[in-house]
C-alpha positions, 0 to 999 in steps of 0.5 A, spaced: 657 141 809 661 138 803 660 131 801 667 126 799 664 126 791 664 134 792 670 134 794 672 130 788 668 134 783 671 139 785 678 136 784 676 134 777 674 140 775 681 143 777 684 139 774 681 140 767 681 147 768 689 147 769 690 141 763 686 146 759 691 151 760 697 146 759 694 145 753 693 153 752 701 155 753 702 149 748 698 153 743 694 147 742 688 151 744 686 158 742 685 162 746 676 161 745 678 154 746 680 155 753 675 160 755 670 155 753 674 150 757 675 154 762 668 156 763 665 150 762 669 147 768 668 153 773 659 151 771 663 143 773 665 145 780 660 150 782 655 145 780 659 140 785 659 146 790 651 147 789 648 141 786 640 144 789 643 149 783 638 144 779 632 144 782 628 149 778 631 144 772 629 137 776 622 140 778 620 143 770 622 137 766 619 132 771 625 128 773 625 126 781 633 127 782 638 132 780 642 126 779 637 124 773 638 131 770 645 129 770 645 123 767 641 125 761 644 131 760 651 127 760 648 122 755 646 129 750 652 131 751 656 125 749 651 123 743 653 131 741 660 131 741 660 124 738 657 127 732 661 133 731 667 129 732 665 124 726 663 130 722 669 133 722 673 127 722 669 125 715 671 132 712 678 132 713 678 124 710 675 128 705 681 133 704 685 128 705 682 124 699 683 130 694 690 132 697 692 124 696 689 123 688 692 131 686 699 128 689 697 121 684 696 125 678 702 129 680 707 123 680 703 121 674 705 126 669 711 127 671 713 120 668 
């Protein structure tokens, strides 16, 4: 029986999936860049279809619900994607930099 939340998770996953694929025909996104999306987004919908999927993850790291897992896993992927995006940003402030002191001295010899 698939519950109303399945439902959802199921919708949402479609959704990502075709957004994913918008954004590929764009050419925002490489062709990797959709696969992982893509990939990622089917584990989503399976994972809303099949949630007793993480039984054997509940069981071995000692949590009492798959919801817990969830949960967890939601906040270690956050705080991943966090510090991968600050990363990044901090090296394209860097590129900035040098590219915005290289166009000063520039503009200052030239006059």
């Amino acid at each position: 029986m698939v519950l109303g939340i399945q439902i959802a998770g199921i919708l949402f996953g479609l959704f990502f999936i075709y957004y994913s694929f918008i954004n590929y025909k764009k050419k925002e996104f490489t062709a990797k860049e959709f696969a992982f999306w893509a990939v990622a987004w089917v584990v989503f919908i399976i994972i809303a279809l099949f949630p007793s999927i993480l039984d054997p993850i509940v069981v071995y790291f000692g949590f009492f619900r798959a919801l817990d897992v969830l949960i967890v896993s939601g906040f270690l992927f956050l705080i991943a994607s966090a510090f991968y995006t600050y990363t990044i940003i901090r090296k394209t402030q860097k590129q900035v930099e040098t590219i915005v002191r290289q166009l000063a001295m520039n503009r200052g010899k030239k006059k």
